[in-house]
Z-matrix of the N, CA and C atoms (Angstrom, degrees):
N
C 1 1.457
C 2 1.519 1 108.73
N 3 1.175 2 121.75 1 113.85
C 4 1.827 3 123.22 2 151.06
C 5 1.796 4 116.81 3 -99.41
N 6 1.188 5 87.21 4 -177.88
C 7 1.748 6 110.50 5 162.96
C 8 1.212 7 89.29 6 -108.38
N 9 1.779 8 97.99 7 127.44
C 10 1.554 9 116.57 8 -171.17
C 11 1.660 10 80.70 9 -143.72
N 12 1.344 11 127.80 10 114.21
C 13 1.476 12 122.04 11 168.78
C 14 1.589 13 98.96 12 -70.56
N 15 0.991 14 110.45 13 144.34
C 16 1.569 15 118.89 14 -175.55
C 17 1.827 16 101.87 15 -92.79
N 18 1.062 17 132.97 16 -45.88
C 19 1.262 18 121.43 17 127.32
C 20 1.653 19 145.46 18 -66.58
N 21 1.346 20 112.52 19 143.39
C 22 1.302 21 117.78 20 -160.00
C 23 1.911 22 103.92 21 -85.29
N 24 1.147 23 124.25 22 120.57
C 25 1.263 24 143.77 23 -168.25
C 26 1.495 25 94.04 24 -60.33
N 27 1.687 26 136.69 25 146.30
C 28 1.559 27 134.10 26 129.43
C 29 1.555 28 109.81 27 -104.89
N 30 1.472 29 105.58 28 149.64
C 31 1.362 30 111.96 29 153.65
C 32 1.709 31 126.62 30 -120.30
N 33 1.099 32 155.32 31 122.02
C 34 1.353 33 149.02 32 -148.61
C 35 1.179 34 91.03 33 -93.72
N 36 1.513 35 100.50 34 139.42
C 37 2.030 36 116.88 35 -168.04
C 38 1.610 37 94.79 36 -127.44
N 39 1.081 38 86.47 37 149.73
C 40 1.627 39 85.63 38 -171.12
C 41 1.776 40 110.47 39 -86.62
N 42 1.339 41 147.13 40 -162.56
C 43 1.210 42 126.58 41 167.84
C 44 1.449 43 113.69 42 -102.63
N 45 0.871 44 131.02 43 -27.28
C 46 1.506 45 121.49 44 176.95
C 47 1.665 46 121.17 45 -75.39
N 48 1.242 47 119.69 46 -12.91
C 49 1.279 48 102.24 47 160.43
C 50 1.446 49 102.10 48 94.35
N 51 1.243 50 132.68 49 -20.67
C 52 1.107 51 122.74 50 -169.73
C 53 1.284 52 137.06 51 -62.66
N 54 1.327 53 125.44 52 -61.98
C 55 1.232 54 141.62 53 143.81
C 56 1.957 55 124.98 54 -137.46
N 57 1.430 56 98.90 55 149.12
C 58 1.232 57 115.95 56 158.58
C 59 1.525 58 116.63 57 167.50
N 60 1.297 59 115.58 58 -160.62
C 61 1.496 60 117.10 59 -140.95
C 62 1.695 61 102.18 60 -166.86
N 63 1.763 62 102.05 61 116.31
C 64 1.704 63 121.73 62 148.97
C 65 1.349 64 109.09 63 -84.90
N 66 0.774 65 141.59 64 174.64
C 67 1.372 66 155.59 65 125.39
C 68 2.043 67 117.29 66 -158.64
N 69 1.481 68 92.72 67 136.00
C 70 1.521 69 93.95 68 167.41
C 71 1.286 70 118.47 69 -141.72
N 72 1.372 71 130.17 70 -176.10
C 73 1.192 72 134.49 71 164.40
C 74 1.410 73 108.46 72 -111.63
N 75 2.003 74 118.40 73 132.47
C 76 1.071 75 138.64 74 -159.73
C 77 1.501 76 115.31 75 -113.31
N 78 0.989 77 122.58 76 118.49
C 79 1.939 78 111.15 77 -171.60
C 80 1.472 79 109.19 78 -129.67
N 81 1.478 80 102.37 79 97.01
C 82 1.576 81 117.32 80 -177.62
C 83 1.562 82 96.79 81 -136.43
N 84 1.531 83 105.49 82 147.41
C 85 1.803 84 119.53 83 -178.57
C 86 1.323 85 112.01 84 61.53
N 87 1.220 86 114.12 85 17.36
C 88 1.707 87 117.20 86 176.82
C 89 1.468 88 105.80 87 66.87
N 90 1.581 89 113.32 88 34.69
C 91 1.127 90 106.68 89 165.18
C 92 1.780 91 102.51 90 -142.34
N 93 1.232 92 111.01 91 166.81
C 94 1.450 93 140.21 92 -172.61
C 95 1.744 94 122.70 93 -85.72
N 96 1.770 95 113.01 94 93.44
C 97 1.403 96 92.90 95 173.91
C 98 1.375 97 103.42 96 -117.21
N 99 1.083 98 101.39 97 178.12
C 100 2.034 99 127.10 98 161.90
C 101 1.441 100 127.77 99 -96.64
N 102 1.182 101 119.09 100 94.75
C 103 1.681 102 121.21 101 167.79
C 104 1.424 103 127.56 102 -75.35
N 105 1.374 104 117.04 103 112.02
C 106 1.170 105 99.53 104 -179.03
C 107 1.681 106 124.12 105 -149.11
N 108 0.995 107 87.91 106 110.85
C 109 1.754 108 96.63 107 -168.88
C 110 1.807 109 103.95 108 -99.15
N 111 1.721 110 95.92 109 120.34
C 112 1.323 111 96.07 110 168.70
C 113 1.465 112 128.52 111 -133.20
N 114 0.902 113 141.21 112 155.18
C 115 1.781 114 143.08 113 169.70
C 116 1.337 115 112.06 114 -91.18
N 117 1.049 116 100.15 115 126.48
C 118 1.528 117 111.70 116 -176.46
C 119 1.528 118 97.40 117 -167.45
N 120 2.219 119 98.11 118 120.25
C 121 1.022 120 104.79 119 167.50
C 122 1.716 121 129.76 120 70.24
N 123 1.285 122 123.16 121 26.55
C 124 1.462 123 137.48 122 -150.19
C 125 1.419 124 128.00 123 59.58
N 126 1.387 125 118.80 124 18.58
C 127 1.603 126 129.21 125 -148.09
C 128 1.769 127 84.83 126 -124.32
N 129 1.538 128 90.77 127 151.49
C 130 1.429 129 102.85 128 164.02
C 131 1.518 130 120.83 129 -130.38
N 132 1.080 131 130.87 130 95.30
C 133 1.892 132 142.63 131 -136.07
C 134 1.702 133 81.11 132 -98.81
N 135 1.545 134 121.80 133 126.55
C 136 1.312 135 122.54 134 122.34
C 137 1.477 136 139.44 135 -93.25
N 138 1.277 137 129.83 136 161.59
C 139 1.658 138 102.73 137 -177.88
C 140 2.032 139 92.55 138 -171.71
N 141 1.302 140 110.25 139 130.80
C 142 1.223 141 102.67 140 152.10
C 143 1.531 142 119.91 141 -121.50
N 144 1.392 143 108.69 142 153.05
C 145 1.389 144 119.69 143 -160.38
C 146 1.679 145 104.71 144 -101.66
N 147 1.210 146 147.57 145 162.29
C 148 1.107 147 142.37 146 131.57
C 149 1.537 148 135.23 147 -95.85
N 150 1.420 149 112.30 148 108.29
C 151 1.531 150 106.88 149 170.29
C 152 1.262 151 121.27 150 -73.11
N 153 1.583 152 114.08 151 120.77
C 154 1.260 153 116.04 152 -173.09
C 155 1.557 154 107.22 153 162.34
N 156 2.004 155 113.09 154 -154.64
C 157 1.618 156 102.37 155 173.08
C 158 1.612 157 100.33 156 -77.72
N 159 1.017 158 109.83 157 145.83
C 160 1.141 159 129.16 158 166.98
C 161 1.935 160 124.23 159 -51.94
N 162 1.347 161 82.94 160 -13.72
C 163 1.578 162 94.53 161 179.64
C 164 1.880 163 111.25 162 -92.34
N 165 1.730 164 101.09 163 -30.71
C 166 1.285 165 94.45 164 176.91
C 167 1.899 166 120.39 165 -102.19
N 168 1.157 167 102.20 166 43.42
C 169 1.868 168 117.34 167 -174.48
C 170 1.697 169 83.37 168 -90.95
N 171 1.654 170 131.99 169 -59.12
C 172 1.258 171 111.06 170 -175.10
C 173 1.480 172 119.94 171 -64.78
N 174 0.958 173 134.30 172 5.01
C 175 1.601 174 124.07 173 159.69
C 176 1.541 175 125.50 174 -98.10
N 177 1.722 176 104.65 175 46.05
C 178 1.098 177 95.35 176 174.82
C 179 1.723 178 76.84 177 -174.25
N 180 1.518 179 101.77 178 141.29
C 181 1.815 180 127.46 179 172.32
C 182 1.253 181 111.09 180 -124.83
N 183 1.167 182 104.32 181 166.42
C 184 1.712 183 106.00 182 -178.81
C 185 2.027 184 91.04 183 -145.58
N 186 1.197 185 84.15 184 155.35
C 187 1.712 186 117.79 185 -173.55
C 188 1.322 187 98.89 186 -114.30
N 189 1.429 188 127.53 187 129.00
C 190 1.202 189 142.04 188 132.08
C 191 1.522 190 135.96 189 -130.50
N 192 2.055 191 99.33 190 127.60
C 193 1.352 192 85.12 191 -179.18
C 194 1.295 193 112.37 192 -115.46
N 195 1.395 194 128.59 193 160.18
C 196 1.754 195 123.28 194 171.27
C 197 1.398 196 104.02 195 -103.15
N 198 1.370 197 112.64 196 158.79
C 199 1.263 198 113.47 197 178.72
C 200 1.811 199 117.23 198 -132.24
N 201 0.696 200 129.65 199 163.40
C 202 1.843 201 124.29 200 170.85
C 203 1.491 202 83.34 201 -77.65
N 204 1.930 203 109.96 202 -177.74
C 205 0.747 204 130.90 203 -154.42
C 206 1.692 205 82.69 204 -108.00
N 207 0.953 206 152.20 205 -48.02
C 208 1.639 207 141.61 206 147.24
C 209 1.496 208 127.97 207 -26.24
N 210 1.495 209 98.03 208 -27.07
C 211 1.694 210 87.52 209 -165.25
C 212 1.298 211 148.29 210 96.46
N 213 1.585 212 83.58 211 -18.79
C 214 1.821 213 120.29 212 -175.94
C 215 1.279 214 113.04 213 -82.70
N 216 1.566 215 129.45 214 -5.01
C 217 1.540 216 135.50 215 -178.76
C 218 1.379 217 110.77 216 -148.56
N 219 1.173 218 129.23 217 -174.99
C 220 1.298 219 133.75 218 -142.11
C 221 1.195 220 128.97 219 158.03
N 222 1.429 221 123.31 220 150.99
C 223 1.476 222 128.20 221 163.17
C 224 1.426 223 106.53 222 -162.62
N 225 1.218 224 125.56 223 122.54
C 226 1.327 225 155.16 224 119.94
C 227 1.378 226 128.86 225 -10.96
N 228 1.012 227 139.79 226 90.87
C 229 1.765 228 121.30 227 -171.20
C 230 2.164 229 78.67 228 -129.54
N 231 1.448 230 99.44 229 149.74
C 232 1.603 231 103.69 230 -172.99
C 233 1.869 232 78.13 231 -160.68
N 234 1.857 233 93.48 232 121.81
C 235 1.662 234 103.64 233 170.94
C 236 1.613 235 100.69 234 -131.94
N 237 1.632 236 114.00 235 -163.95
C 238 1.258 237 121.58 236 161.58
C 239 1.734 238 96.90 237 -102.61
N 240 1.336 239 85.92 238 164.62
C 241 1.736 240 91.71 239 -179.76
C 242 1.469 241 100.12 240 -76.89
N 243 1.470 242 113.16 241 157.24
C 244 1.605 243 112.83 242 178.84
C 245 2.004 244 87.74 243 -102.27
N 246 1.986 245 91.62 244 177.35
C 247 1.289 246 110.64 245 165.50
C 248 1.358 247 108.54 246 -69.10
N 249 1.250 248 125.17 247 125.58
C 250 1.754 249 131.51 248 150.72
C 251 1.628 250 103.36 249 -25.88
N 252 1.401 251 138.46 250 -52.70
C 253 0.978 252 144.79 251 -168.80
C 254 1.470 253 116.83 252 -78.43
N 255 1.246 254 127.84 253 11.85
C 256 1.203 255 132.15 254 -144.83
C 257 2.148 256 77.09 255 -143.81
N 258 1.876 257 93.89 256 121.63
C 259 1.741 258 94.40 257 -175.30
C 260 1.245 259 108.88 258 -79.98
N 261 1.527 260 118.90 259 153.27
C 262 1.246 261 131.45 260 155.92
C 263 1.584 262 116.60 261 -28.89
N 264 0.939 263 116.53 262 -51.39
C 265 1.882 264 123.06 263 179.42
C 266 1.083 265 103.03 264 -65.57
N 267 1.489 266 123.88 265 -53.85
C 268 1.518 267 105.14 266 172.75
C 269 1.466 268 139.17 267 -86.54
N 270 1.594 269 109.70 268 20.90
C 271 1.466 270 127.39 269 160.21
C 272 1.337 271 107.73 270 -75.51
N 273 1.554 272 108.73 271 -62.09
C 274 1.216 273 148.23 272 -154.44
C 275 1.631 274 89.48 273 -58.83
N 276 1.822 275 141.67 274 -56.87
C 277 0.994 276 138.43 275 179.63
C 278 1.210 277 127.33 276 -76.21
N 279 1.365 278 101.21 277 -31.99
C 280 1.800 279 117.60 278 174.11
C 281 1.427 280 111.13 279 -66.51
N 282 1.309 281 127.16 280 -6.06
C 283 1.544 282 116.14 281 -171.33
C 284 1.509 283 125.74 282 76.77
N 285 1.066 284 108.85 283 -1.56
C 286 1.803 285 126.41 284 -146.00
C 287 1.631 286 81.67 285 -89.62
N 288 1.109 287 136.05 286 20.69
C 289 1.339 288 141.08 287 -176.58
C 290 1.671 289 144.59 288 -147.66
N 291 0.917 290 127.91 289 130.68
C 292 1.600 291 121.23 290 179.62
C 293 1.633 292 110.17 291 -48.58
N 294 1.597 293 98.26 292 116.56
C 295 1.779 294 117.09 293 -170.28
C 296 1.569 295 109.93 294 -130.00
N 297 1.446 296 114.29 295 114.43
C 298 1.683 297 119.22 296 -179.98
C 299 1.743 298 85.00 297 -142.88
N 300 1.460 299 67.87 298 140.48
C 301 1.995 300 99.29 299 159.64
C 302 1.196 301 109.64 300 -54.04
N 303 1.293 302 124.46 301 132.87
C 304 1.276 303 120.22 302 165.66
C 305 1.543 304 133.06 303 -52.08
N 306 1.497 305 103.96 304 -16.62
C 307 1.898 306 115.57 305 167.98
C 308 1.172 307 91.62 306 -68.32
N 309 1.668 308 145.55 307 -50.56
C 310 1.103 309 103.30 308 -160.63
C 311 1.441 310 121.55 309 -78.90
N 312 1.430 311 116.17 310 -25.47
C 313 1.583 312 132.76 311 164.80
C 314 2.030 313 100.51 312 -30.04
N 315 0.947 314 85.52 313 -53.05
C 316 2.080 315 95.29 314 -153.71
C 317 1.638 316 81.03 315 -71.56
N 318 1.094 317 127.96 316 -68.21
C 319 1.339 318 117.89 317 -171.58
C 320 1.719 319 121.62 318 -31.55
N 321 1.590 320 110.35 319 -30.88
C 322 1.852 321 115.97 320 -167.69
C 323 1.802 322 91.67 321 -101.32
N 324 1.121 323 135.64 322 12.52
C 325 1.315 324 129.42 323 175.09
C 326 1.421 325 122.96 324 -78.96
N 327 1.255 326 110.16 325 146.55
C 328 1.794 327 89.82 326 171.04
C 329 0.963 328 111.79 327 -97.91
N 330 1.602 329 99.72 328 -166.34
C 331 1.569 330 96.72 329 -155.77
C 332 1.994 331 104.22 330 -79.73
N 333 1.104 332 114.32 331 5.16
C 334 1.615 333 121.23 332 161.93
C 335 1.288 334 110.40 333 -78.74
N 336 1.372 335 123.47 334 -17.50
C 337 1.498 336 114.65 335 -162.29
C 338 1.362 337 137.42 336 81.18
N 339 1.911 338 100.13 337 18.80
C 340 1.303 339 118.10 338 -173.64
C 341 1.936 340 101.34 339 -99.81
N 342 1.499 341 98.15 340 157.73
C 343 1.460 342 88.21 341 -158.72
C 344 1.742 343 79.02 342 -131.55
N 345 1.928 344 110.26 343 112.26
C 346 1.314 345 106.14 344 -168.51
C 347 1.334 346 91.38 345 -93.75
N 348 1.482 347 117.26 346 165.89
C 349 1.669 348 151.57 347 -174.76
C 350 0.924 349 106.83 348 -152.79
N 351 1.268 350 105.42 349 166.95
C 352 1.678 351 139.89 350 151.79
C 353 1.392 352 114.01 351 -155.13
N 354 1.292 353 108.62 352 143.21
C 355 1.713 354 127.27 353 -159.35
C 356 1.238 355 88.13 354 -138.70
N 357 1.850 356 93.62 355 124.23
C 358 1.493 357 115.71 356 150.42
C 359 1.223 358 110.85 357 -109.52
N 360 1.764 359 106.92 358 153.56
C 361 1.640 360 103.83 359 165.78
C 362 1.878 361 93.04 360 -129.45
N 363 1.318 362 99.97 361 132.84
C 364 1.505 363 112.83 362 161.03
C 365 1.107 364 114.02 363 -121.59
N 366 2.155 365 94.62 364 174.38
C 367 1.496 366 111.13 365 173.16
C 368 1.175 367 92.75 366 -67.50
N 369 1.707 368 107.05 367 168.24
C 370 1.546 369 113.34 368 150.23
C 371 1.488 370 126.18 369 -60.19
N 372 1.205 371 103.79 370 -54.62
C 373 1.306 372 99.97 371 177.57
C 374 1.746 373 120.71 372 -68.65
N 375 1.422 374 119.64 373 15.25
C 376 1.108 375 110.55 374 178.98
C 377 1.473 376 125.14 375 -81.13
């Protein structure tokens, strides 16, 4: 079992790439995560967090893919969930996270500037 939005999510990205910021709160398995995709610096940061013990954030990953507005391109990013307690800056430097250039971001946008997804979160062992 995941969280599979049955519709595919957009968020509007601006064009320069520079900075900005999604974030939400996610509620699948009767438990509590953090989504949070940010720009910073030509970079495009994915990351999910787990609210909870800090010991049980590694038994659970999340999948996200973006797509163009065709369908015809793509990217895949698949991590473990981090600790809630554990900062954005130090995801964001540690690698411990889904990392694309912002060309490739601008390239899967439509022509609104919406940047479609879909986010799974699984068990590990799934």
């Amino acid at each position: 079992m995941c969280l599979d939005y049955g519709e595919v999510e957009s968020r509007t990205l601006n064009e320069a790439g520079t900075s900005a910021w999604f974030h939400k709160f996610v509620f699948v398995y009767d438990e509590v995560f953090f989504r949070a995709f940010d720009v910073r610096n030509g970079m495009f940061y994915v990351v999910v967090q787990y609210i909870g013990p800090p010991d049980k954030a590694a038994k659970y990953k999340y999948k996200v893919k973006f797509v163009n507005e065709n369908n015809t391109e793509g990217v895949t990013i698949m991590h473990l969930a981090r600790r809630f307690r554990d900062e954005l800056d130090e995801i964001f430097n540690s690698g411990n996270c889904g990392r694309l250039h912002y060309d490739v971001v601008r390239r899967l946008r439509t022509k609104e500037g919406d940047l479609k997804f879909k986010l799974e979160i699984l068990r590990v062992d799934d």
